[in-house]
MIBASE-145467 format. One record per residue: residue in one letter; z, y, x of N, C-alpha, C in turn. Coordinates in steps of 0.001 Angstrom, whole numbers, plus 500000, padded with zeros to 6 digits. Layout:
N
aZYXZYXZYX
...
//
This chain:
384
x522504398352891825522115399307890789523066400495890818
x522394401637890988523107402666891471523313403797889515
x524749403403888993524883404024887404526111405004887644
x525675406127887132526572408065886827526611408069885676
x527849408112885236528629408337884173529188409926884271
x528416410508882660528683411504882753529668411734881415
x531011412505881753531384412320880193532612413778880298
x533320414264879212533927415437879198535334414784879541
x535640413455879381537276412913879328537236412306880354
x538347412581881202538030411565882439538775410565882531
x540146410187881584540469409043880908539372408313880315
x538262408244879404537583407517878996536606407467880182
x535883408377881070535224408018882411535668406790883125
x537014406505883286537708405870884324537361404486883881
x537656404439881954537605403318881539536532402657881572
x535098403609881177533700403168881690533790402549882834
x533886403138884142534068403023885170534345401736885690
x535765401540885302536315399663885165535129398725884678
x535139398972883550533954398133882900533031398165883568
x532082399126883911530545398788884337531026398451886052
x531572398313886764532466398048887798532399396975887959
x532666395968886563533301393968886790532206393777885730
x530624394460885639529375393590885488528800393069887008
x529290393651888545528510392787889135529143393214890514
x528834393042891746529137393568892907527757394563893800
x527103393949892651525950395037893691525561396387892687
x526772396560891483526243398104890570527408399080891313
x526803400151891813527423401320892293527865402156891607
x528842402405890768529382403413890036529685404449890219
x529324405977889501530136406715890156530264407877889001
x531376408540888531531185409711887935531379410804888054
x530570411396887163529880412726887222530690413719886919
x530501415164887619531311416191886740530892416984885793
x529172416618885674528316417103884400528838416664883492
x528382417641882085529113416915881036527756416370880061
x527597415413879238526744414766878281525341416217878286
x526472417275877870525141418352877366524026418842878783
x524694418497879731524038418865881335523060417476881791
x522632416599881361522166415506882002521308415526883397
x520641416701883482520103417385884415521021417233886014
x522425417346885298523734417541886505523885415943886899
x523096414954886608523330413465886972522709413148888158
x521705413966888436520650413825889967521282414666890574
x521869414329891921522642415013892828522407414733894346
x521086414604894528520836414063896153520135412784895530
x520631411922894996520105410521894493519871410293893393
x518935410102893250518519409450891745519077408517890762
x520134408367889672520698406894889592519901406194888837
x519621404947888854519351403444888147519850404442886834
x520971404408886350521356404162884620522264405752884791
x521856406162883525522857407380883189524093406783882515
x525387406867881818525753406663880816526109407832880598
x525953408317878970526354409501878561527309409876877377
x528501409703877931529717409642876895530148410617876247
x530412410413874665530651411303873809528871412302873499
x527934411710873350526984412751873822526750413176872193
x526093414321871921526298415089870702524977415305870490
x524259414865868869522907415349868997522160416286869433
x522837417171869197522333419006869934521877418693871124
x522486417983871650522007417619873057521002416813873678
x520137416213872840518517415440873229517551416062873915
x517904417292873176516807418092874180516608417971875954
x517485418093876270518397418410877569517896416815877802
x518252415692877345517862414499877671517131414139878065
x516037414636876888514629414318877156514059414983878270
x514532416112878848513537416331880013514195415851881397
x515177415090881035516162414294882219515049413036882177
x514545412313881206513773411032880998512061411695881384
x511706412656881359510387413098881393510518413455883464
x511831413907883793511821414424885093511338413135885915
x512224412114885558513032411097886072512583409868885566
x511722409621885170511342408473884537511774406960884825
x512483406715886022513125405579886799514184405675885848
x514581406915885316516352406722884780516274406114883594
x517181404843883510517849404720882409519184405113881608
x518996405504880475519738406634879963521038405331878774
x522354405556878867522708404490878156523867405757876953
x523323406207876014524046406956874882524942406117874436
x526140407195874263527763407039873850527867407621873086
x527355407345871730528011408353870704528582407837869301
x529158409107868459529701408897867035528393408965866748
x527186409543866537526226409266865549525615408169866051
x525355406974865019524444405961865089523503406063863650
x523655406990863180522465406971861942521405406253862411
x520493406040861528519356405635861659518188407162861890
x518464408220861428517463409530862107517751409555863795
x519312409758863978519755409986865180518908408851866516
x518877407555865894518472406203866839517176406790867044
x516272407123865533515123407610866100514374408966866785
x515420409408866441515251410698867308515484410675869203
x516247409197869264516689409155870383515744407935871234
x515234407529870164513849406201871054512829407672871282
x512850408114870467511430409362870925511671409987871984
x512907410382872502513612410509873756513385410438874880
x513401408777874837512967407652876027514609407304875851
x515007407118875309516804406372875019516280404907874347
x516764403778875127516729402501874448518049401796874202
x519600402500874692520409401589874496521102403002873831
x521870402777873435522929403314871898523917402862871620
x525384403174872055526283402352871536527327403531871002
x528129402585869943529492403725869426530359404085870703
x531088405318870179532330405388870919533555404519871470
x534110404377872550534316403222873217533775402363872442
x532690401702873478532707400239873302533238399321874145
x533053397809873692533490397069873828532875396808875488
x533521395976876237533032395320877554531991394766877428
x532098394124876220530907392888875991529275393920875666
x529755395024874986528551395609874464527838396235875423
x528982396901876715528438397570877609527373396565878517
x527994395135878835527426394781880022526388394228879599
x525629394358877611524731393710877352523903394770877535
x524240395668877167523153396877877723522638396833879430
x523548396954879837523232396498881128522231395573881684
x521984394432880732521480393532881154520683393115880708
x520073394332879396519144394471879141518199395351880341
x518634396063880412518155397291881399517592396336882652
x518434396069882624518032395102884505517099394122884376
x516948393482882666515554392318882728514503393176882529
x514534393969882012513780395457881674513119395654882458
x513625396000883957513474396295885786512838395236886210
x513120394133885583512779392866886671513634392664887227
x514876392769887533515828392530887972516121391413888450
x515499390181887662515954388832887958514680388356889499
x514059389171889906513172389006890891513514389146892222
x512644388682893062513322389405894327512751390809894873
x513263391487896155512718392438895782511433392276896760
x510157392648896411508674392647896687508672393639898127
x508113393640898706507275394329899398506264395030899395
x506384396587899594505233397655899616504596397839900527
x502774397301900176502192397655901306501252398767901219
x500587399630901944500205400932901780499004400588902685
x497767400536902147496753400456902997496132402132902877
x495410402665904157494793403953904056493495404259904858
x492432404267904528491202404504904988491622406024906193
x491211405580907461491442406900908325490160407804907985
x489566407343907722487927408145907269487324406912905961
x486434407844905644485488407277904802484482406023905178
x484870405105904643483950403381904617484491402820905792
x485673403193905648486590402442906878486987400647906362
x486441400800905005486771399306904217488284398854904012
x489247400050903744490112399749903204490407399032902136
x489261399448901112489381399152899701488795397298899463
x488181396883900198487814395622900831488959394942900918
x489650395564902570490787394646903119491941394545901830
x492001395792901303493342395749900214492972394872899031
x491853395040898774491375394193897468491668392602897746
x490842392223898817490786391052899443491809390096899790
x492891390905900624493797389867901274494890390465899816
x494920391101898800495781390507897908495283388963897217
x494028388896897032493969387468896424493980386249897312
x493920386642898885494595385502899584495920385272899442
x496545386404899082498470385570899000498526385204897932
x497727385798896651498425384854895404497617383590895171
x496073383507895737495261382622896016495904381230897146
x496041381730898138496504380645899392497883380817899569
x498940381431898820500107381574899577500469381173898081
x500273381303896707501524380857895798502161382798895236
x501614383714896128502769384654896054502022385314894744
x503146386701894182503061387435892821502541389016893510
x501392389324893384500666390230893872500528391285892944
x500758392789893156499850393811892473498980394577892999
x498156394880892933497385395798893716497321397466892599
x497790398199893346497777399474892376496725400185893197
x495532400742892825494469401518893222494990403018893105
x495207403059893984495424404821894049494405406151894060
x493751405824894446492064406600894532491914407129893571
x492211408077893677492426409149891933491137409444891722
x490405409974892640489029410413892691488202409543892423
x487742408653893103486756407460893114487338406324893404
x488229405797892563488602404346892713488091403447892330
x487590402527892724486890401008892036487001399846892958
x488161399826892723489262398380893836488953396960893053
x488700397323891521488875396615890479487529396010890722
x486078396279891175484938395571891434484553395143892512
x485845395273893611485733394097894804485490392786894766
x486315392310893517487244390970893198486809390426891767
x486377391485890471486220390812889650485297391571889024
x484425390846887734483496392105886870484783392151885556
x485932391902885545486495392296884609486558393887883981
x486663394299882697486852396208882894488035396148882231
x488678396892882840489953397516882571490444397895881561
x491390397856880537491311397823879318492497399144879313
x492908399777880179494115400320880654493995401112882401
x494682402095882786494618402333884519495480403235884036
x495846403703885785497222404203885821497269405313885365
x496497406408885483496782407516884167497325407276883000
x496601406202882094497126405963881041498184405734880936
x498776404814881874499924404602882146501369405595882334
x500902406971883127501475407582883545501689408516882250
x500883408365881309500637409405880430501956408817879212
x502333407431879091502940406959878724504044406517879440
x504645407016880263505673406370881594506653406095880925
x507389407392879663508664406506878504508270405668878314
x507400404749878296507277403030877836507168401929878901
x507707402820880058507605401803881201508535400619881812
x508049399242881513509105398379882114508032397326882380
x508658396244882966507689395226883699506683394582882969
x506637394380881307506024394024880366504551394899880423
x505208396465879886504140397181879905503690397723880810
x504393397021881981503078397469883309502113396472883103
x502247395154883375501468394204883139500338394282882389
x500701394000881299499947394671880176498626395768880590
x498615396574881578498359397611881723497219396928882893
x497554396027883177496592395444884616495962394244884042
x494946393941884663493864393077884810494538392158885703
x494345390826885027494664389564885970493719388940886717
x493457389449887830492376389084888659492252387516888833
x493468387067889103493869385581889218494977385450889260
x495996384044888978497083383774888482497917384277889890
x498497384965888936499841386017890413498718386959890926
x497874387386890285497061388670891374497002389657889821
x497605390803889920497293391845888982496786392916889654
x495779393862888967495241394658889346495754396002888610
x495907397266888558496070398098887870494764399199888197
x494319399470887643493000400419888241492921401906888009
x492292402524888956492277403996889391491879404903887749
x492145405914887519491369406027886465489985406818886825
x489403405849884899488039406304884884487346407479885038
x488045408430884819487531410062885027488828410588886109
x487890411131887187488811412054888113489486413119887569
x489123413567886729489856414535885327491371414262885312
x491007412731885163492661412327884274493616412431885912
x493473412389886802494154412043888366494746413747887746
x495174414545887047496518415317887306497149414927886598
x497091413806885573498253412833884975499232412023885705
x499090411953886990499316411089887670500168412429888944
x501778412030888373502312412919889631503433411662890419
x504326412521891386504362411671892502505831410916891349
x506731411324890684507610410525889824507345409406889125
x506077409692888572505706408563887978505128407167889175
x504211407645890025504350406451890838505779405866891292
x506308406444891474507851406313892172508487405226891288
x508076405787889731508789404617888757508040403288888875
x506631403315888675505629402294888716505695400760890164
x506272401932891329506273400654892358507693400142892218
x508410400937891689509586400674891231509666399238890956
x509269399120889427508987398255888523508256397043888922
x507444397670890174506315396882890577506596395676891870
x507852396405892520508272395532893438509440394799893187
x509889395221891943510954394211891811510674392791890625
x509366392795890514508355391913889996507253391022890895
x506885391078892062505771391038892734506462390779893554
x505905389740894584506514389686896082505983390267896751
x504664391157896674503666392004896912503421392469896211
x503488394494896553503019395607896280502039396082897139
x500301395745896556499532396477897719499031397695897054
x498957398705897883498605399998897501497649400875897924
x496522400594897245494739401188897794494848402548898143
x495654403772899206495822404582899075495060405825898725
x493298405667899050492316406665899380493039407219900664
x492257408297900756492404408787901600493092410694901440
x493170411307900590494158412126900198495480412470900772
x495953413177901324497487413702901406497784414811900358
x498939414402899658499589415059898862500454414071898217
x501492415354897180502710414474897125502761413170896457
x501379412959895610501087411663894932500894410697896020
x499613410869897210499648409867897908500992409447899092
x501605410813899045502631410690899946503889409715899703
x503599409174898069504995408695897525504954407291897926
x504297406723897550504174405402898297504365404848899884
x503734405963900761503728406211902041505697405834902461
x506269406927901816507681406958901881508079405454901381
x507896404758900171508108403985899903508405402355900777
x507100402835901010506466401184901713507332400503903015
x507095399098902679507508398403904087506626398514905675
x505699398791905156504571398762906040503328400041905749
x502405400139906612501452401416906102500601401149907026
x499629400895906710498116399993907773497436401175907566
x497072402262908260495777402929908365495008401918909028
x493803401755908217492478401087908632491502402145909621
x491056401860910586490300402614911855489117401312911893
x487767402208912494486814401720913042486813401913914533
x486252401361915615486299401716916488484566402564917316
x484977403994916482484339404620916574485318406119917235
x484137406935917522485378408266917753485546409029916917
x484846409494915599485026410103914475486806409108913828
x486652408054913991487691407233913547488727407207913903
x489042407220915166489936407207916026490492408993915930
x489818409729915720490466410975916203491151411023914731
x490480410530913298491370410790911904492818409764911960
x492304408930912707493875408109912871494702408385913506
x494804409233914681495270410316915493495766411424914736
x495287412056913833495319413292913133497083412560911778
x496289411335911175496948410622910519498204410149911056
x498077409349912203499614409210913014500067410568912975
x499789411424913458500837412615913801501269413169912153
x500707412486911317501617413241909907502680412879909665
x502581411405910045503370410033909665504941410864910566
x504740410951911858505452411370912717506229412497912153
x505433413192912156506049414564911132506620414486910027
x506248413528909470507061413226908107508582412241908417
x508678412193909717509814411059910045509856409704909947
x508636409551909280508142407729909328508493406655910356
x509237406099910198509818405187911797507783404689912360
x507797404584913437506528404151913920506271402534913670
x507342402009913562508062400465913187507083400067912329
x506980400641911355506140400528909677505435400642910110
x504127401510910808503001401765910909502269400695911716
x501466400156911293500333399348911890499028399392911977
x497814399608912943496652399821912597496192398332912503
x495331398434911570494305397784911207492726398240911289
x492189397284912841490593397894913273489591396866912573
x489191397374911803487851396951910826486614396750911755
x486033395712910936484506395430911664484481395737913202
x484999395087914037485237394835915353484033394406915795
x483553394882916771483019394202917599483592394099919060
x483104392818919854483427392728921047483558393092922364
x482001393935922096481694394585923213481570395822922977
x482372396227921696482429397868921690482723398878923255
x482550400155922818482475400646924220483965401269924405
x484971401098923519485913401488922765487268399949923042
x487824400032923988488848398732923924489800399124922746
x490565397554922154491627398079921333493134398712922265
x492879398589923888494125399342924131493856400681924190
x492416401716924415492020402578923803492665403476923048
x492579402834921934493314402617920509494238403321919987
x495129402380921088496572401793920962497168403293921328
x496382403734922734496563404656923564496654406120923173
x495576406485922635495282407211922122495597407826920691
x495799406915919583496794406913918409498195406952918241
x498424406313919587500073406418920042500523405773918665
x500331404050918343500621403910917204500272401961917832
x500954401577917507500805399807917756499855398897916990
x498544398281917514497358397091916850498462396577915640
x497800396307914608498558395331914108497536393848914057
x496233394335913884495538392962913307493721393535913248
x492878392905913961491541393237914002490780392209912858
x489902392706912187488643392643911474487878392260912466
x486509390943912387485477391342913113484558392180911929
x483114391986912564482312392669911852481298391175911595
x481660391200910362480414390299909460479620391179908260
x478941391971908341477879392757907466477339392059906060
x476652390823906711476213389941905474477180389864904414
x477785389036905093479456387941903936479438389289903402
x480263390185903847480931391433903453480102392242902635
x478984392238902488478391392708901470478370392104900474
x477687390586900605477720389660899366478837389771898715
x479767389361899454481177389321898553481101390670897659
x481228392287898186481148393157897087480316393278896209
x478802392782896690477532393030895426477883391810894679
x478457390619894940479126390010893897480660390154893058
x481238390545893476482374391040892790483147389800893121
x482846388920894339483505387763894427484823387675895850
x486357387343896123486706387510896970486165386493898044
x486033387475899201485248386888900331486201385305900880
x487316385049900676487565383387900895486955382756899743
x486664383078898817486316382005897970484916381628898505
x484253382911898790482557383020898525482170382443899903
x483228382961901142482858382350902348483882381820902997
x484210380741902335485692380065902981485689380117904725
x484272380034905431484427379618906676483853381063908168
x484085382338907039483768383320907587484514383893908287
x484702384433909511485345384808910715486351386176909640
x485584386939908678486472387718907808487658387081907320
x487214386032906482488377384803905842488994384706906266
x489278384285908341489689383826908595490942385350909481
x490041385970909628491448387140909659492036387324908867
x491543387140907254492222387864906331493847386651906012
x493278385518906708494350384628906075495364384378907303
x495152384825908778496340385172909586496939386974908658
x496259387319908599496962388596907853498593388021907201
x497594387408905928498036386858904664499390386040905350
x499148385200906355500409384167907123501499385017907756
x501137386458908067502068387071909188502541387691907908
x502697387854907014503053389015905792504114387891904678
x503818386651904832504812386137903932505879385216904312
x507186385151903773508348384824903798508312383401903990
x507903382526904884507513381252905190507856380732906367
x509015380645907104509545380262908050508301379224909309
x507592378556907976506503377597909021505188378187909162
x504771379581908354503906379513909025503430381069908940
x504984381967908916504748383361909372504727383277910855
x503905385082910906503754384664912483505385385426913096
x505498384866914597506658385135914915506158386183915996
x505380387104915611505253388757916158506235389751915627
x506015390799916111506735392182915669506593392657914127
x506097392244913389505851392823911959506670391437911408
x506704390298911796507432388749910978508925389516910980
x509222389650912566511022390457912866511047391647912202
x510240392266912464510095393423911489510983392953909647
x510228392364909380510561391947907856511686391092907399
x511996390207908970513194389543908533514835390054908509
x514514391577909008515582392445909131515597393033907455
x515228392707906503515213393547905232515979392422904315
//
């Protein structure tokens, strides 16, 4: 946990310092030469986990609050002489949840602390981000992503989210279930001061036990609620809860879809093996490239395969300048039923050649010594 202490005394800095220092070996301390009224001066190249803001003076919320509106990942930990009861509430309206007097005690600091961190999820391990992306349109991303999340929390035991990104036309949420959404990520975003692992939850549909859904919102309207900080906080939250973060990307570039992209352990553009397909996954690799993306992460995923395409997967391989990760065949039927039912395709067709990719997928992706696969994406992951 990376916490900047910002304060005007650098005798009382030092003493912070000590203290939040011997809560743990993995909190990074460091202080600031901003003072309380600058909070703005706390982001310096890196973002920190926790502000603390010593000696801070009411006059100064203002300035706060658009440190908590910028930054929504930050937790903000106030040091002050006012503890009124106006001041507390002036300072939850903020986005301020911890409050303590002038020096405090060790004990008070590291409870704040540890509030903050169950807050995070902290007590979790940390999840894995996966980034699925349609190279073109009905490439069946929204299928594979929907799908093989309820094989890991279904057949593997694991804690799944699926966040639908599809600002425009998302409906990830009627792959898998006729549940409706009582909540999606606009709303969410629109409320991000209230964000911690509770009220993400809250916010998603439980598709099945360990499978949460969070869904696209209902009007494409609301998708400029939704900027790239606030996702940033959301997978945040999301992977240090989940042993899986899957992420329905659409198909969009910009800095919203780009945030996750950066994020992720992995990033499956889905391809058909067609040439309209192949040339957007081509177009798509070379962004990735451009953006500095190790090629490591990137994996294609070729949908609805057939055998005797005229199109080999070294083709592909060749031509995308980008490494197979895992082929789809093409089953039309199953694959429809399953969506005009809203049912996931292992349940509906346990013995379908789909199923049965989706659950080597599902085996090469989780932390299982007996029965991950021991390819380049297993080593891949056991280096993290």
């Amino acid at each position: 946990m990376k916490i900047r202490i910002l304060s005007d005394n650098h005798d009382s800095a030092e003493r912070l310092r000590a203290t939040l220092a011997q809560a743990g070996k993995s909190m990074d301390v460091a202080v600031g030469h901003a003072t309380s009224s600058e909070p703005l001066g706390a982001v310096n190249g890196t973002v920190p986990d926790v502000v603390v803001l010593d000696a801070f003076r009411p006059a100064n919320l203002g300035a706060l609050e658009q440190l908590t509106l910028r930054y929504p990942q930050i937790e903000p930990i106030v040091i002050t002489a006012d503890t009124s009861s106006d001041f507390l509430l002036q300072a939850f309206r903020a986005g301020v949840r911890e409050v303590l007097p002038i020096s405090p005690s060790p004990e008070a600091l590291h409870a704040a602390l540890a509030r903050i961190t169950r807050k995070r999820g902290g007590s979790a391990t940390n999840g894995k981000i996966l980034a699925l992306t349609s190279c073109k349109g009905g490439s069946g991303a929204t299928f594979l992503a929907t799908n093989l999340a309820w094989v890991l929390a279904a057949a593997h035991g694991k804690r799944v989210a699926l966040i639908d990104l599809n600002l425009q036309f998302g409906d990830a949420a009627m792959y898998v279930t006729d549940q409706k959404p009582a909540s999606n990520l606009a709303l969410v975003c629109q409320q991000i001061h209230r964000l911690d692992a509770a009220f993400l939850q809250s916010a998603m549909i439980e598709v099945a036990p360990g499978f949460h859904l969070l869904a696209a919102p209902d009007d494409p309207a609301h998708s400029t609620d939704v900027r790239p900080e606030h996702v940033e906080a959301i997978l945040k939250v999301a992977r240090t809860n989940y042993d899986f973060v899957i992420v329905d990307v659409g198909r969009s570039l910009d800095a919203v879809s780009l945030k996750p992209f950066d994020m992720a352990d992995m990033i499956f553009p889905v391809v058909q093996l067609t040439l309209p397909f192949i040339r957007e996954a081509k177009r798509l690799v070379e962004v990735f490239v451009s953006l500095g993306y190790p090629m490591s992460k990137v994996g294609l995923v070729v949908n609805r395969q057939h055998k005797n395409s005229d199109i080999s997967l070294q083709d592909v391989e060749r031509t995308v300048k980008a490494k197979l990760f895992k082929t789809v065949p093409n089953s039309y039927d199953t694959v429809a039923a399953s969506v005009n039912q809203g049912e996931p395709i292992a349940r509906l067709a346990k013995s379908s050649p789909v199923t049965k990719a989706l659950r080597e997928i599902a085996e090469s992706l989780v932390d299982d010594p007996e029965k991950a696969s021991k390819g380049w994406l297993s080593r891949l992951f056991a280096t993290h």
